[in-house]
N, CA and C of each residue as an Amber inpcrd file, in Angstrom:
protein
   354
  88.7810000  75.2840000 114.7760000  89.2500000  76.6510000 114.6140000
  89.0160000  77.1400000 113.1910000  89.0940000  76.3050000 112.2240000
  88.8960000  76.5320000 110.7520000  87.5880000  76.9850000 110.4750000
  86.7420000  75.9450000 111.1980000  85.1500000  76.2740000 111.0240000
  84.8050000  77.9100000 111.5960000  85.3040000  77.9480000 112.8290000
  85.3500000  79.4460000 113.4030000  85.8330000  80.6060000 112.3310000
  87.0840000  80.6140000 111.8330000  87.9190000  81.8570000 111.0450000
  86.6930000  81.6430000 109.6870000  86.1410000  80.5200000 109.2930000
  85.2770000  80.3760000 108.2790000  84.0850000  81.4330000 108.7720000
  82.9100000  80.7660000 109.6430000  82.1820000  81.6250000 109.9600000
  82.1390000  82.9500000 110.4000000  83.0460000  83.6910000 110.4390000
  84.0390000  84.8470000 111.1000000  83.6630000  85.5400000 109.6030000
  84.2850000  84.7310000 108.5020000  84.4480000  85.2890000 106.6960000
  82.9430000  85.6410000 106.9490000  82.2730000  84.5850000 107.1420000
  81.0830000  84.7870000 106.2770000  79.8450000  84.9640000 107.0160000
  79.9430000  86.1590000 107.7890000  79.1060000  86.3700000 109.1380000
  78.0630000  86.5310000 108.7760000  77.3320000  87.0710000 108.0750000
  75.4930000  86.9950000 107.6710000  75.3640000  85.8240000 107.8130000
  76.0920000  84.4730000 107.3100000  75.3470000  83.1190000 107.1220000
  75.4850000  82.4300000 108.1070000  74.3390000  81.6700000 108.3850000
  74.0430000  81.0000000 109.1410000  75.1050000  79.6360000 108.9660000
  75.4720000  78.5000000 110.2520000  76.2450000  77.7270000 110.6280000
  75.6240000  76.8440000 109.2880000  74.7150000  76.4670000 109.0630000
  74.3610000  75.0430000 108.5950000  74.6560000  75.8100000 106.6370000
  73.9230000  77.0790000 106.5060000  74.7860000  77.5780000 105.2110000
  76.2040000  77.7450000 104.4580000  77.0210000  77.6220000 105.7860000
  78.3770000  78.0450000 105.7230000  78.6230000  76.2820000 105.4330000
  78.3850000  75.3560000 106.1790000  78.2450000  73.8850000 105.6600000
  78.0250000  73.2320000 104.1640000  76.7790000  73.5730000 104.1320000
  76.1790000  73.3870000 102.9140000  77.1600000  73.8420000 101.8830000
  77.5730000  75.0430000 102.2030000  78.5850000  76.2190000 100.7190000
  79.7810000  75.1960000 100.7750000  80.5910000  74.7400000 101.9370000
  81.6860000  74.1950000 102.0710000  81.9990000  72.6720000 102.0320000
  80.6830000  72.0120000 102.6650000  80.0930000  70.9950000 102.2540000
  80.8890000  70.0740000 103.2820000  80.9530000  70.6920000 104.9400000
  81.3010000  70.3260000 105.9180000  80.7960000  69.2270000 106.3890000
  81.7300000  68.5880000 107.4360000  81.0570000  67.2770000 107.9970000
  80.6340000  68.3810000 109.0770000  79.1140000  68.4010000 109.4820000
  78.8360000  69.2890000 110.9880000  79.7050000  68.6600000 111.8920000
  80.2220000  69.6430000 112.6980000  80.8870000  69.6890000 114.0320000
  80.2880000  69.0750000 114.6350000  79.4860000  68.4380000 115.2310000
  79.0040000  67.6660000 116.1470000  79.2780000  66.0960000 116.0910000
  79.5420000  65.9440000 114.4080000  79.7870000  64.5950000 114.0800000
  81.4880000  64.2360000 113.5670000  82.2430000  65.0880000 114.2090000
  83.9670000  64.8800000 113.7510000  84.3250000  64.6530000 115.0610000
  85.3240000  64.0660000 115.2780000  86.2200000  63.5220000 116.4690000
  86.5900000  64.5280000 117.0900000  86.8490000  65.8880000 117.0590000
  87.3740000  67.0260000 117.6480000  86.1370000  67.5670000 118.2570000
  84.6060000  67.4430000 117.3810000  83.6520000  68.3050000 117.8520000
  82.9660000  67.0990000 118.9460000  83.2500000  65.7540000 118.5960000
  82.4670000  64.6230000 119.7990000  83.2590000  64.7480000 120.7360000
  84.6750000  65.1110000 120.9860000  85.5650000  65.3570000 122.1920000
  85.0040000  66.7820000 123.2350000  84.8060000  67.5860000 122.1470000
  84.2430000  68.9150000 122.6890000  83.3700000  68.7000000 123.6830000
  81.9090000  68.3670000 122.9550000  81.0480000  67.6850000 123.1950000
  81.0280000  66.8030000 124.6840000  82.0090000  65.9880000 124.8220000
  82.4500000  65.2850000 125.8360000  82.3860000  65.5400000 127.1380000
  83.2740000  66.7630000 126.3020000  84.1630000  68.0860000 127.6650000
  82.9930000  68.6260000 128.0550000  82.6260000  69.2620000 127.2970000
  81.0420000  69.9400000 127.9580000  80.0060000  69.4700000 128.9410000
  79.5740000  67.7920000 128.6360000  78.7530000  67.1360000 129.4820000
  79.7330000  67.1370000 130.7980000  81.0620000  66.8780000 130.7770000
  81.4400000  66.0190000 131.4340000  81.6780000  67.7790000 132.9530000
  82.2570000  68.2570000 132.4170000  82.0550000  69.3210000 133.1630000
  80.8480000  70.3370000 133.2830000  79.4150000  70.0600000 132.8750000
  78.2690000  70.6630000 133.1470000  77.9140000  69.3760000 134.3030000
  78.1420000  68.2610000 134.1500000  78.1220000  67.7940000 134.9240000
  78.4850000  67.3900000 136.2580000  79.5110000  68.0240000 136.3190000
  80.2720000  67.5610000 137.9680000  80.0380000  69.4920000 138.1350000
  79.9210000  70.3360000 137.3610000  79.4780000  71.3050000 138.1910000
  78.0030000  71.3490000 138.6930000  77.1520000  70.5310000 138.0980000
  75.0540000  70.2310000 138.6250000  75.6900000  70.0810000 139.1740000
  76.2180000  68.5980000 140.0800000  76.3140000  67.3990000 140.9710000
  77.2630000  68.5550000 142.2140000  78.1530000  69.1730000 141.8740000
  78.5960000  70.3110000 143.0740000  77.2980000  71.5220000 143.3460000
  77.1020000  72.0440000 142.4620000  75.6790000  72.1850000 142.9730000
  74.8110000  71.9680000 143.6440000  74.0090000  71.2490000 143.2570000
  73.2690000  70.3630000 143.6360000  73.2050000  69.7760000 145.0850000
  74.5700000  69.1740000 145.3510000  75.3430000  68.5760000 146.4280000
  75.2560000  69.5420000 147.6100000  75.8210000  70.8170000 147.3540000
  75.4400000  71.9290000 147.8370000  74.1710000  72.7230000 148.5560000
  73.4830000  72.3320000 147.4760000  72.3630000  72.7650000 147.8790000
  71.5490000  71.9300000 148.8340000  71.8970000  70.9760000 148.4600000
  71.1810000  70.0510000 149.4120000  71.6620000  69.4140000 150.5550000
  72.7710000  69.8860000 150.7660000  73.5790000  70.1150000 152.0720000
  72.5540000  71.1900000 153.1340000  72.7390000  72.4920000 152.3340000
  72.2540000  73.5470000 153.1800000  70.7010000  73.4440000 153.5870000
  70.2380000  72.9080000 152.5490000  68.4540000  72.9430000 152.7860000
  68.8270000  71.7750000 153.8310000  69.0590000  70.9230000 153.7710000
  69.3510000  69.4880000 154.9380000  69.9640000  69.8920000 156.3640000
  70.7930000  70.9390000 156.6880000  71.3100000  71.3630000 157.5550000
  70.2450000  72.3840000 158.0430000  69.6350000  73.4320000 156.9320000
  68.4390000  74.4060000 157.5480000  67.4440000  73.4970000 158.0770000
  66.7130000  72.4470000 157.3790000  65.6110000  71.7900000 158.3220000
  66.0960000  71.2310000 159.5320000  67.4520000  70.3730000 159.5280000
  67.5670000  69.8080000 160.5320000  67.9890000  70.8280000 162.0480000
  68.3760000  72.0180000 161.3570000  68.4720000  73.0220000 162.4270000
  67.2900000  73.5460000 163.0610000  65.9830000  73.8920000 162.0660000
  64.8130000  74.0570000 162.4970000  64.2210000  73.1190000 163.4460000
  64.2770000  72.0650000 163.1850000  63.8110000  70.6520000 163.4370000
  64.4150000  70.3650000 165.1290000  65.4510000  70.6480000 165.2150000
  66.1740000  70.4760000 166.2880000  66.2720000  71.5880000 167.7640000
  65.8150000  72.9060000 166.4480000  65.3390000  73.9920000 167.6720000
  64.2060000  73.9270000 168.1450000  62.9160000  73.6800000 167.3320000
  61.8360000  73.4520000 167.4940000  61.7300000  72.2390000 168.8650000
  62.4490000  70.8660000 168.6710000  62.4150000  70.1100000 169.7990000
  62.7660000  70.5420000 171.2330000  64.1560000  71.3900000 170.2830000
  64.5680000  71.8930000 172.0810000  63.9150000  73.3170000 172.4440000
  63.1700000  74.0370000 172.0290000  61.9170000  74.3870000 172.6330000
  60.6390000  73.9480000 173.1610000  60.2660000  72.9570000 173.1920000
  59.5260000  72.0060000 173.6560000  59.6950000  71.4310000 174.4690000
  60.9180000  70.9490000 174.4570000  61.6050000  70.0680000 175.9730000
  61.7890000  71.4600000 176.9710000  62.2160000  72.4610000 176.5700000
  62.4510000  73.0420000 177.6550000  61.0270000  73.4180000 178.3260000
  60.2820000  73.8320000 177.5120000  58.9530000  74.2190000 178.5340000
  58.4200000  73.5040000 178.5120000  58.6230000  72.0600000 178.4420000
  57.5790000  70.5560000 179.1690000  58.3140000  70.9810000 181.0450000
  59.9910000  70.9710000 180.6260000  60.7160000  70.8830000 181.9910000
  60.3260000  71.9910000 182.6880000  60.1240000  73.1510000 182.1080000
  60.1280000  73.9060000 183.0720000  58.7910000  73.9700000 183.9430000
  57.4960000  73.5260000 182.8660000  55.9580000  73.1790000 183.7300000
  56.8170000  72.2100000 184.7210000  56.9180000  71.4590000 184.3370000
  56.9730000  70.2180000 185.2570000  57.8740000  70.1390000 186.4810000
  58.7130000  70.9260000 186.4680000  59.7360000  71.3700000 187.5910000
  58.8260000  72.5230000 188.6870000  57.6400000  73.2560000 187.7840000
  57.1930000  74.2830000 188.2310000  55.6930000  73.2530000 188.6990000
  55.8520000  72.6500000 188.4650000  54.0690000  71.6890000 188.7310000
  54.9770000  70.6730000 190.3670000  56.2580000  70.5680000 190.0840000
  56.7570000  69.9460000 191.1300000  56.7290000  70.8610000 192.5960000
  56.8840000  72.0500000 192.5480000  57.6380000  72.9530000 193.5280000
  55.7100000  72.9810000 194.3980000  54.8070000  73.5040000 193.1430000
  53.8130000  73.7940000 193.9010000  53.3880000  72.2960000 194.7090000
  53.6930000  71.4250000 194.2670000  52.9060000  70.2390000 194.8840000
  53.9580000  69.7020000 195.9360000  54.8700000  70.8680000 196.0560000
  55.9670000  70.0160000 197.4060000  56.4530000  68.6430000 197.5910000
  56.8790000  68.5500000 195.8930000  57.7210000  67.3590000 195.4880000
  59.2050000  67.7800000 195.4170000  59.8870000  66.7360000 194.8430000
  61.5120000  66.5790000 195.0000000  61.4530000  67.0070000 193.6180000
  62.0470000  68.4430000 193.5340000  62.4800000  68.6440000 192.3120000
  63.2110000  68.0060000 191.0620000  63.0720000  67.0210000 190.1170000
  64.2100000  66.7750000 189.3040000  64.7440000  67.2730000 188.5260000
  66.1680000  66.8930000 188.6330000  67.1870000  67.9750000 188.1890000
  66.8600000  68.0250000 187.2350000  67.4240000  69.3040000 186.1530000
  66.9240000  69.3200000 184.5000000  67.5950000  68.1620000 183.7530000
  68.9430000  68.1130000 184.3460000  69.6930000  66.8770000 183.3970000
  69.2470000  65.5230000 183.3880000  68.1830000  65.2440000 184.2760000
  67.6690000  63.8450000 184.0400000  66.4000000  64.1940000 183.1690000
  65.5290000  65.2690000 183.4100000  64.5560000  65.4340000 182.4550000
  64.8060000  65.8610000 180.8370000  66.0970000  66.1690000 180.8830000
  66.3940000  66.5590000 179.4600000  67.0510000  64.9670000 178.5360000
  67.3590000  64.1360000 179.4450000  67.4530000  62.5530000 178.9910000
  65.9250000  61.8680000 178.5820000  64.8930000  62.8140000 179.0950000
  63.6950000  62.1910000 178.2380000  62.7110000  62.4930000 177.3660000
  62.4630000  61.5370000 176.2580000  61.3140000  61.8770000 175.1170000
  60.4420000  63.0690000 175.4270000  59.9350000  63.7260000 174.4050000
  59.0730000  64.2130000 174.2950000  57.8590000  64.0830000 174.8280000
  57.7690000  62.4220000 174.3830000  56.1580000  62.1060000 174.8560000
  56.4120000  61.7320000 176.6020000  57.6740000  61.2150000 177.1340000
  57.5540000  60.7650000 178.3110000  57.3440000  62.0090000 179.4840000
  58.2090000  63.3760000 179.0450000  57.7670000  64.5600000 179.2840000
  56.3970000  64.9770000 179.4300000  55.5980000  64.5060000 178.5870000
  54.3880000  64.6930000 178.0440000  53.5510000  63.9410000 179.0290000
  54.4060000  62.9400000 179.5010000  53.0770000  62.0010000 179.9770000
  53.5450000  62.3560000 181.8260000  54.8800000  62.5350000 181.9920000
  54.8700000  63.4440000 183.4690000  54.2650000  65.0710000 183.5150000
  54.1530000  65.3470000 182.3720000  53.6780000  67.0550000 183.0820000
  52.0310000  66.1210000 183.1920000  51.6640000  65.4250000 182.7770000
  50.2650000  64.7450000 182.8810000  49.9620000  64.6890000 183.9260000
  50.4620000  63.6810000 184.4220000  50.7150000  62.9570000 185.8040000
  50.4970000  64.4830000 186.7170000  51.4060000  65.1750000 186.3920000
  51.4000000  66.5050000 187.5440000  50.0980000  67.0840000 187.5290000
  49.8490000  67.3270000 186.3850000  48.5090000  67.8650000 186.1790000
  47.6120000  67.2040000 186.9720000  47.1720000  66.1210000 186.8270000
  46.1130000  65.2040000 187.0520000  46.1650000  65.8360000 189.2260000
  47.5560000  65.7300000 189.6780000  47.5920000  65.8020000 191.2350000
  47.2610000  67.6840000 191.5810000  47.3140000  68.2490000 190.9140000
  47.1110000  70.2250000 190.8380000  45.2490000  69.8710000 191.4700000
């Protein structure tokens, strides 16, 4: 606070002049200014890391939302060819809830199969 009401007096001069004139230990190197100091990292730090944390929550939740719509657009129109590849070929329809229990690729490899009998 001293250093402050000091530099306050002697406002044209620069921090390290007002030193020099007074013949200060710099603030950075006294027990009050390394505590400061402290405080500063210590809370620039857990506010990055909430940040941060944050952010990479939402970007992680946006891809995995993309990621997850994208699949379940895919499954649905593998099922729906394949339910629709069933009807013309005067097969036993399967229900959606057993086709929605399977992979991508196994989807993939029955709308095949259908194909191949068209």
């Amino acid at each position: 606070l001293l250093q402050y009401a000091v530099l306050q007096r002697f406002a044209t001069m620069g921090l390290k002049e007002v030193e020099d004139m007074l013949q200060l230990t710099p603030l950075k190197e006294t027990a009050g200014g390394k505590e400061l100091i402290a405080i500063g990292r210590r809370e620039g730090l857990q506010e990055g890391l909430q940040e941060g944390l944050q952010e990479g929550l939402q970007k992680g939740l946006q891809k995995g939302l993309q990621k997850g719509l994208q699949k379940g657009l895919q499954k649905g129109e593998l099922i729906g060819e394949i339910r629709a590849c069933q009807r013309v070929l005067k097969m036993v329809v399967t229900p959606r809830e057993t086709l929605r229990k399977m992979s991508l690729r196994e989807l993939r490899d029955l709308l095949s199969e259908l194909d191949d009998k068209l």
